[in-house]
N, C-alpha and C positions, 0 to 999 in steps of 0.2 A: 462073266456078264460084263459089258461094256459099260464104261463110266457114263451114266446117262450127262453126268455135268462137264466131259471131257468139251463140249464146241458150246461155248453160252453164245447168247447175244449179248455184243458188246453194246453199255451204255455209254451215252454221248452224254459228259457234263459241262456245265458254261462253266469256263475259268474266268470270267469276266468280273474284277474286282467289284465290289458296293462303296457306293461313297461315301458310306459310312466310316469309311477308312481313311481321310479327310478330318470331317467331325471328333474323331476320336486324337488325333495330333495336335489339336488346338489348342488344348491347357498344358503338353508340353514344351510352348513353344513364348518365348516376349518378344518384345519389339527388338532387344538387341539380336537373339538367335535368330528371326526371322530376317530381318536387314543381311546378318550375315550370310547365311546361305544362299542371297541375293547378290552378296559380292565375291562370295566364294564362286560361285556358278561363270561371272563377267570373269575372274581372274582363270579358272579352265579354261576357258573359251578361248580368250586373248591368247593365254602360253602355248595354246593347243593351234595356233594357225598362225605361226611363222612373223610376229607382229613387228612391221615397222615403225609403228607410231608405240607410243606409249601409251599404258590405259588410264583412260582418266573415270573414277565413278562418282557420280554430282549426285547426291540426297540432298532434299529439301523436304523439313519437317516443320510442319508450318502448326505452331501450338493453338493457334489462335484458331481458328478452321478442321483443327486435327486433321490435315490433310500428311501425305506423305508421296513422293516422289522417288524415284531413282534412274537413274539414265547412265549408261556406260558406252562406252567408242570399242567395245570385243569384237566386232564384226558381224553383228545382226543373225540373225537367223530366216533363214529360206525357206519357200513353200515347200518343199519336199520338207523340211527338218520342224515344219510346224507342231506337230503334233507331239514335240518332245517337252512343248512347255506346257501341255495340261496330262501327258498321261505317265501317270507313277511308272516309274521303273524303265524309262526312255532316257536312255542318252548318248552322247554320242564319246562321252571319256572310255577311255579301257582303263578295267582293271588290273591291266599291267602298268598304267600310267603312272607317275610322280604327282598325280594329279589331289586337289582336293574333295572335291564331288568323285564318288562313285556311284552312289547307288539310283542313283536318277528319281529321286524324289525329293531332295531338299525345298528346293526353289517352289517347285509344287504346290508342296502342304506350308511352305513360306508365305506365300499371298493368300493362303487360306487362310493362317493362322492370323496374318498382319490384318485384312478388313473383308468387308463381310459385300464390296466393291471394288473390282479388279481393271483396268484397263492397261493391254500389254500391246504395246506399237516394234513391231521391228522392220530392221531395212539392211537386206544382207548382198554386199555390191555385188551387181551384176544380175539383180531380184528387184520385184517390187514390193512396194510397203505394205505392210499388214497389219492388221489389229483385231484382237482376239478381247471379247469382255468376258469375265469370271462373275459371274455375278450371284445370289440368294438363291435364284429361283433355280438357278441349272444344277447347283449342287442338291436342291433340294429332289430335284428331278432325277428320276433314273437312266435317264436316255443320258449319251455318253458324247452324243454329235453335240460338237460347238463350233457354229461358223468363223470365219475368218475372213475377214472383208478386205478390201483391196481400196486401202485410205491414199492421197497425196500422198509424195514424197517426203520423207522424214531425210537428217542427215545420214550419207551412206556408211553400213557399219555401225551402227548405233540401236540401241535397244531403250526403252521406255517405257516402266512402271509407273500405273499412276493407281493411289491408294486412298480410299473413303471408307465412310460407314465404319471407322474402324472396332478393331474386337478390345483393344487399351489404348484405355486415354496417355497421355505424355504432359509433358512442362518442360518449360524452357530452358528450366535448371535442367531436366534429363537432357535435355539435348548436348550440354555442356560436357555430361557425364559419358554420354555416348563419343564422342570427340575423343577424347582419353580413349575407351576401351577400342576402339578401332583400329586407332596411332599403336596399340599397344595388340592387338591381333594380327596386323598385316603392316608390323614395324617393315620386317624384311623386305616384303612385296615394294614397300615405299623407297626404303633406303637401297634398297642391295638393284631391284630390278626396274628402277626409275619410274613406278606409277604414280598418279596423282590420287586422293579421294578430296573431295570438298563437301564440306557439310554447310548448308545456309551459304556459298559462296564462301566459307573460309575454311584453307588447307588445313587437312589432318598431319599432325605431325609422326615424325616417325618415333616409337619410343622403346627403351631397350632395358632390359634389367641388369645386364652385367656391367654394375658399378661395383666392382671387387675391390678390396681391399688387400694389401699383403704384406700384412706382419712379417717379421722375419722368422723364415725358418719352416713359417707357414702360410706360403701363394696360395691361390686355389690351385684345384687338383682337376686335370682334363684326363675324361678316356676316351681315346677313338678304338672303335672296336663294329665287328660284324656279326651278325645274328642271322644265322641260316637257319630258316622254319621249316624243318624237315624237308628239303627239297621243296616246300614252296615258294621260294622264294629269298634273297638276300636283304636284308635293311641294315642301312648305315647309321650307327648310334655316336651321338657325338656328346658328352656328355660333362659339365662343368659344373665342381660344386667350392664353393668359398664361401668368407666372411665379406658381406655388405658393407658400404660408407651411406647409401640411402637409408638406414633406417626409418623406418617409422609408425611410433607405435602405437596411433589414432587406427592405422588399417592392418598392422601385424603384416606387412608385405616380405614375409620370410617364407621359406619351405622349399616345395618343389614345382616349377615350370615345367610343362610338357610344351613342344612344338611339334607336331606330327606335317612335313612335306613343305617345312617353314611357318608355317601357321600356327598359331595360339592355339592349342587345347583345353589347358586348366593352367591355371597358377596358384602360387599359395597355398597346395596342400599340406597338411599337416593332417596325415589320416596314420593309421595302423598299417597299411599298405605300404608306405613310400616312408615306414620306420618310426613314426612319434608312437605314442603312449606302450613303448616298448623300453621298459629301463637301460636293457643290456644295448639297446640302439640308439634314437634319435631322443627317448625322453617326453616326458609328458610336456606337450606346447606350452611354454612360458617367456614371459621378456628376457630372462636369463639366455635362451638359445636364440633369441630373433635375430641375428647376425647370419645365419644360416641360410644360405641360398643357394640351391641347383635347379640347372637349366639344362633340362634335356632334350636332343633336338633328332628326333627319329626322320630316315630320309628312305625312300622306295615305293614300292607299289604300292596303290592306296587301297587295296584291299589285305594286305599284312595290316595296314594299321589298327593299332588298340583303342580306337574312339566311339563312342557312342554314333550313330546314328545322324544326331544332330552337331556334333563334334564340340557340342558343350562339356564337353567329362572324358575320360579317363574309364575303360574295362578293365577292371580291376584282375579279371580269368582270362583277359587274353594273352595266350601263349608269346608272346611279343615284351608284354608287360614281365612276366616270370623269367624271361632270359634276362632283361637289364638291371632286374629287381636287387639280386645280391650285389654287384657292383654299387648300384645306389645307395643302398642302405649301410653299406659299410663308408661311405663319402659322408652323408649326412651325418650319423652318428659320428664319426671324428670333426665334424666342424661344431658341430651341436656341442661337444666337450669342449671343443674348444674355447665356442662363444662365453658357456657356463665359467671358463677358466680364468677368462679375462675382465670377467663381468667387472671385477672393481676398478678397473679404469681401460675403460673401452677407448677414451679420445686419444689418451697418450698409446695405449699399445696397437689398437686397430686402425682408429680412424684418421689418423695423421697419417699413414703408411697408403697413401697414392697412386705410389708409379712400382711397377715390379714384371715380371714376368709367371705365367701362369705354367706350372709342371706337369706334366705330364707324365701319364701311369703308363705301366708295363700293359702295352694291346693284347699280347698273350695270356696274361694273370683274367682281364677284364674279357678276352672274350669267352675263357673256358668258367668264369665266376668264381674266380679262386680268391684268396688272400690278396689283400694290395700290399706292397711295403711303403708306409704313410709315414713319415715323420711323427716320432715319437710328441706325445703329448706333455706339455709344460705343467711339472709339479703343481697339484692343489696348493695355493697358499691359503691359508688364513683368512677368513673375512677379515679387513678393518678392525672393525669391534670385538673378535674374538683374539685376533693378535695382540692388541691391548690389554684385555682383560689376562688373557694368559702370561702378559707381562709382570702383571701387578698382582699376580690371583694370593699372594701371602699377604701383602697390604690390603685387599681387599678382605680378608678372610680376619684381618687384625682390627680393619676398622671397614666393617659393613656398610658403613654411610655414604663410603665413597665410590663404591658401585654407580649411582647413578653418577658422579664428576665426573665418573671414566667414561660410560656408556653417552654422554653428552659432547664429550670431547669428542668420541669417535662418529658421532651424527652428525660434527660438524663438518667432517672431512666426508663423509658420505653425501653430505647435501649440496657441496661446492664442488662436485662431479656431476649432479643432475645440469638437464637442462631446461633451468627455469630461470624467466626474465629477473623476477626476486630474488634470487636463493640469495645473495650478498645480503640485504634486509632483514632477510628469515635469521640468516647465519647469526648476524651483528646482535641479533634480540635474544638467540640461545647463546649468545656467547658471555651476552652482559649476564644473564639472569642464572648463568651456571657459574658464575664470577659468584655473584650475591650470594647465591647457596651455599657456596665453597664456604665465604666467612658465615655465614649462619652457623653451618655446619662444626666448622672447627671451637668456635664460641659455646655450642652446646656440649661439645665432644670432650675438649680440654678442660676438663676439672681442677686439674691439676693448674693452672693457669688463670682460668675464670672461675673461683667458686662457688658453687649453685647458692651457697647462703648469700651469699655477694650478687649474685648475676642470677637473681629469681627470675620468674616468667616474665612479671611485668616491668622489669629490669630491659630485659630482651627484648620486648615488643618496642621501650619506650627508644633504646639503644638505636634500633631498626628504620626508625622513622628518618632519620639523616641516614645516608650513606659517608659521607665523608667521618659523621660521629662511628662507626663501626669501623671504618680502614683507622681511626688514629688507634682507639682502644688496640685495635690487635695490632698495629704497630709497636706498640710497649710493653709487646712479648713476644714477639717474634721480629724479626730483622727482614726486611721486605726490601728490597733496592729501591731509590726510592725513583729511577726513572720507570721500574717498570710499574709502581702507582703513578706516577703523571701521565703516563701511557693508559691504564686503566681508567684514568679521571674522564680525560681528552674522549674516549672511545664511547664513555658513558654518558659526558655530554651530547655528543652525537647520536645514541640512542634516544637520549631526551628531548631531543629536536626534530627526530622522526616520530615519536610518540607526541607529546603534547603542543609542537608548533603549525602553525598553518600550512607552510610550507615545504614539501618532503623533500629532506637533503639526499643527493647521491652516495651510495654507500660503493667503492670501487673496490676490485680484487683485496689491493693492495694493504687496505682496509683492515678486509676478514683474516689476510694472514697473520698482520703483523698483530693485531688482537687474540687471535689462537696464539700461537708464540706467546705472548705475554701470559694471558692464564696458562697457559699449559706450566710455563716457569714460578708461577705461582702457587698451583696445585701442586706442585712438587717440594716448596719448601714447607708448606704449610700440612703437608701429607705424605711427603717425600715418594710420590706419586712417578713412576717410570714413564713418561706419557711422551 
């Protein structure tokens, strides 16, 4: 018996998207993502038609009015190619391209997401001008027709966003803050292929994060290498990881940079992905490791790349991602050690180390994800303070008291490393007051010496009230040179001049050393202290 359902009738369904699809992009998107897919879109355009002039893109954000602008010189768009700026998934890039837009909907759901009022003027040479509005009600509406009128002549080659009613408000200060993130999205675009952006009339700078440092012994470490996605396709991974001389640690501006086709994708990760809160790798994100910087700069067709959508992030599952991933995470994790290694004086052994040459890995080891051979890692020493104490740990263990002299000593040498406008003031007041202690100390300690019948409590307290009455008394039982009490006197004067006078004296390096030197030489005759 014949299959009665072998011949159906075929049903005809509308593939025609809802504009709901719109609506629903709008809370993933801010005023920076949306601008940028605005300048993403001028920068295809331009590269994609043979450009003699330079592109130049003018944003004007006007706080006052919440108005916003954009205008670019990429060479307009033509009645035939209209229709590619309101309907998703029109474009005219290939996904074979080097390009940054693929998927033909950025720009799109960009002036949807930016306000809630669109006007788009283009003028493509050898075309007449045109102006398309975006507005509430059309989105609102289901019909898909949006006229395009046929305005005067705009300049030839030029395109012009104009933005109201917007979906977020802004401030002036953001505007400052967008300035940076631009300079620092489309650094290359600026510097390498001579575009202009102006924001308010003043030039975006171009800005770069490889201010590398290189210790000896240890440059950063560069791989170039190739990543073939199963026959779909080849991408060039160029990839640089070292220690910083920019620190800083108001923004933690360490980890990992992606550039996908030259472009900013993420910076400053420090996820599980790209090797932190993995002990055996990068380590749990701390100041200890902020020195740590890689720059990864993925180059090829923009549909291999590992970017979100909106090319704010990083796919963490994109096969793209999992090929460069072992190469990276063995880079980070050795500089990450490294950072940790050197932490107790990063200025002398990192950050004075300026000028060097950056080395390069084995492209075979990096492209198959093997082993790298790294420059062995510089022995854990000692904190500071653990060095010391492990110096004295039988003095310490004989006379318990002097634990904190050691532990003060060694704050002092840990504080005159930070960078803080005060730390010579800080130092100068723990230096005097771990001085005073010292004789407190030895005065309660020495029995033998001071006799408690003799040197009762209120003996001590009444002793305490001069200082010079406490340096003579233990002068006449122990032997103290006596330049290094006029050194002492002289230092504590000047403590008392920062503390009780009007007027704050300068306290210079020179200062804190020659004051550490003295107690230190002090603490040792009086405690025989290894310091």
């Amino acid at each position: 018996m014949a299959n009665s359902f072998s011949k159906r009738e075929a049903i005809t369904l509308d593939g025609t998207p809802d504009k709901r699809l719109y609506w629903s992009i709008i809370s993933d998107y801010d005023i920076q993502t949306a601008l940028c897919e605005l300048i993403d879109n001028a920068i295809d355009q331009w590269m994609g038609s043979n450009p003699r002039a330079p592109l130049v893109v003018d944003l004007v954000l006007d706080a006052d009015r919440q108005l916003i602008s954009v205008k670019d010189n990429a060479g307009g768009v033509g009645q035939s190619d209209l229709r590619m700026l309101i309907a998703p998934g029109k474009s005219r890039n290939s996904p074979t391209a080097e390009s940054i837009g693929i998927f033909g909907v950025g720009s799109k759901r960009a002036v949807v997401a930016l306000a809630e009022n669109v006007v788009i003027k283009t003028h493509r040479k050898g075309d007449k001008t045109y102006q398309i509005d975006v507005t509430s009600d059309w989105l609102e509406s289901p019909d898909w027709d949006l006229p395009a009128y046929e305005i005067p002549n705009i300049n030839e080659g030029e395109t012009s966003i104009y933005l109201s009613a917007l979906r977020q408000t802004f401030t002036t200060s953001y505007v400052e803050h967008l300035k940076q993130q631009l300079g620092e999205t489309y650094g290359w675009f600026l510097e390498q292929k001579g575009c202009s952006m102006l924001v308010n009339g003043e030039s975006v700078k171009a800005l770069s994060f490889e201010c590398w440092a290189y210790p000896p012994d240890f440059p950063p470490q560069q791989a170039f290498f190739n990543v073939d996605l199963s026959g779909s396709g080849t991408i060039r991974v160029d990839m640089t990881v070292g220690l910083i001389r920019d620190r800083n640690p108001a923004t933690d501006n360490y980890g990992v940079y992606f550039y996908c086709n030259n472009r900013l994708v993420a910076k400053e990760l420090k996820v599980r992905e790209v090797g932190y809160f993995v002990s055996s790798e990068a380590g749990v994100p701390h100041p200890d490791a902020s020195l740590c910087r890689a720059i990864v700069r993925l180059n090829g067709e923009a549909k291999l790349m590992p970017w979100n959508s909106s090319k704010s992030g990083i796919n963490y599952s994109h096969p793209l991602f999992h090929a460069v991933r072992p190469v990276l995470l063995q880079l980070v994790a050795q500089f990450s050690s490294l950072s940790r290694r050197l932490k107790d004086d990063w200025e002398e052994k990192v950050f004075k180390h300026t000028e060097g040459q950056v080395q390069k890995v084995d492209s075979d080891l990096a492209t198959q994800g093997k082993r790298l051979f790294l420059p062995p890692l510089p022995r854990v020493n000692k904190p500071h303070i653990e060095h010391l104490k492990a110096k004295n740990d039988l003095k310490i263990a004989e006379q318990p008291w002097t634990l904190g002299l050691v532990e003060a000593v060694a704050a002092v040498t840990i504080l005159t490393r930070q960078k803080l406008e005060t730390k010579n003031r800080i130092a100068l007041i723990l230096l005097d007051s771990n001085f005073e202690i010292a004789l407190k100390e030895f005065v309660v300690h020495r029995g033998d010496l001071f006799p408690p019948k003799e040197y009762t409590d209120s003996k001590i307290k009444e002793l305490f009230q001069r200082r010079p009455n406490v340096i003579s008394e233990v002068s006449k039982k122990v032997a103290i040179p006596q330049n290094l009490l006029d050194k002492a006197k002289h230092y504590y004067e000047l403590r008392n001049k920062l503390i009780h006078e009007r007027a704050t004296v300068g306290i210079i390096d020179s200062d804190v050393e020659n004051y550490d030197r003295t107690i230190r030489e002090i603490l040792h005759i009086l405690f025989d202290l290894d310091l």
